[in-house]
C-alpha positions as CSV (number, residue, x, y, z in Angstrom):
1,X,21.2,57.3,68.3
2,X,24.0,59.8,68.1
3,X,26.6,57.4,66.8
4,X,24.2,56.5,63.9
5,X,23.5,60.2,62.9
6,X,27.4,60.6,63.2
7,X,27.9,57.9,61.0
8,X,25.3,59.0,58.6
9,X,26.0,62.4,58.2
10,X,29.9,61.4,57.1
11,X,28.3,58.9,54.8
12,X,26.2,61.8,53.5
13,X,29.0,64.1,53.3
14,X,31.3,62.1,51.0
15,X,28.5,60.3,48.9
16,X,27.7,64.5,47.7
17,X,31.5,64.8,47.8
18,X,31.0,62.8,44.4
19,X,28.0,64.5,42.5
20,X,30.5,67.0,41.2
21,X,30.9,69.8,43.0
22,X,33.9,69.8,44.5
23,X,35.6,67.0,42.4
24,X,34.3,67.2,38.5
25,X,34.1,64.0,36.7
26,X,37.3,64.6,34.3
27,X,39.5,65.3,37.8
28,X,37.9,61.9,39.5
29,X,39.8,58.4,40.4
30,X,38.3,55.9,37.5
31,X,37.7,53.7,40.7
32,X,35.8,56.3,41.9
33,X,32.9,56.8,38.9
34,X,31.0,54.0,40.0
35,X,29.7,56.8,43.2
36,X,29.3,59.6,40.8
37,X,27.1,57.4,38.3
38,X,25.5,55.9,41.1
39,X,24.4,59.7,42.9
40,X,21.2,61.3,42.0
41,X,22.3,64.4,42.4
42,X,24.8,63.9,39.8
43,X,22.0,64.1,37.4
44,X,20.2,66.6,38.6
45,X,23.3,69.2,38.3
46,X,24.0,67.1,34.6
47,X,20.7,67.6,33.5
48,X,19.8,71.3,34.6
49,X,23.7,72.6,33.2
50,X,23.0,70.8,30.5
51,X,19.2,72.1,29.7
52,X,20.2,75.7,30.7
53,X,23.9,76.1,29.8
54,X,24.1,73.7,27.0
55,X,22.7,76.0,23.8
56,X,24.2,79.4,24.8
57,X,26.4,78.9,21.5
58,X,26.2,82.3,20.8
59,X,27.1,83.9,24.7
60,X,31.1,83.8,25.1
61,X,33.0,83.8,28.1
62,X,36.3,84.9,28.8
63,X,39.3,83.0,30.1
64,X,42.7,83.6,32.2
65,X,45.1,84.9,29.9
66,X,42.4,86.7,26.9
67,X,41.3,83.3,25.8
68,X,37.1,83.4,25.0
69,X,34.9,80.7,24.2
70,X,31.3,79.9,24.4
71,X,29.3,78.8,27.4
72,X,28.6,75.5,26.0
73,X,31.7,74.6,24.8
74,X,33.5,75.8,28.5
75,X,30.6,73.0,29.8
76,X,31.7,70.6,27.4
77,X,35.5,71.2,28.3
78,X,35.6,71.2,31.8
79,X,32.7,69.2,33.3
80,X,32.4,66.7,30.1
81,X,28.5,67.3,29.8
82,X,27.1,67.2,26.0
């Protein structure tokens, strides 16, 4: 019994290891897409970023060195959701 929740909490620590929020998809292996496509919470962080984050067109950020851009196109740049 101990070995197995061992064993299952590593499992469980490197399958969330690939839902994106340590390792975004643009940063990820290619060999390694098949486990972020293949988590569900993948789409839960895709699809609440997306819904809440995705229209603030008109709310701008700023960036190291003075750069500024929108929320949804930081979203778009660095996590590749549309």
């Amino acid at each position: 019994m101990p070995t197995a929740i061992a064993g299952s909490s590593g499992l469980i620590m490197l399958w969330n290891l690939f839902c994106g929020f340590l390792i975004s998809r643009p940063n990820m292996k290619p060999w390694y897409l098949w486990a972020y496509y293949a988590n569900p919470p993948t789409w839960t962080i895709y699809g609440t970023a997306v819904s809440q984050l995705g229209d603030l067109t008109d709310t701008f950020i700023e960036l190291p060195g003075g750069e500024s851009m929108s929320v949804a196109e930081y979203i778009k740049g660095a996590f590749s959701y549309e």
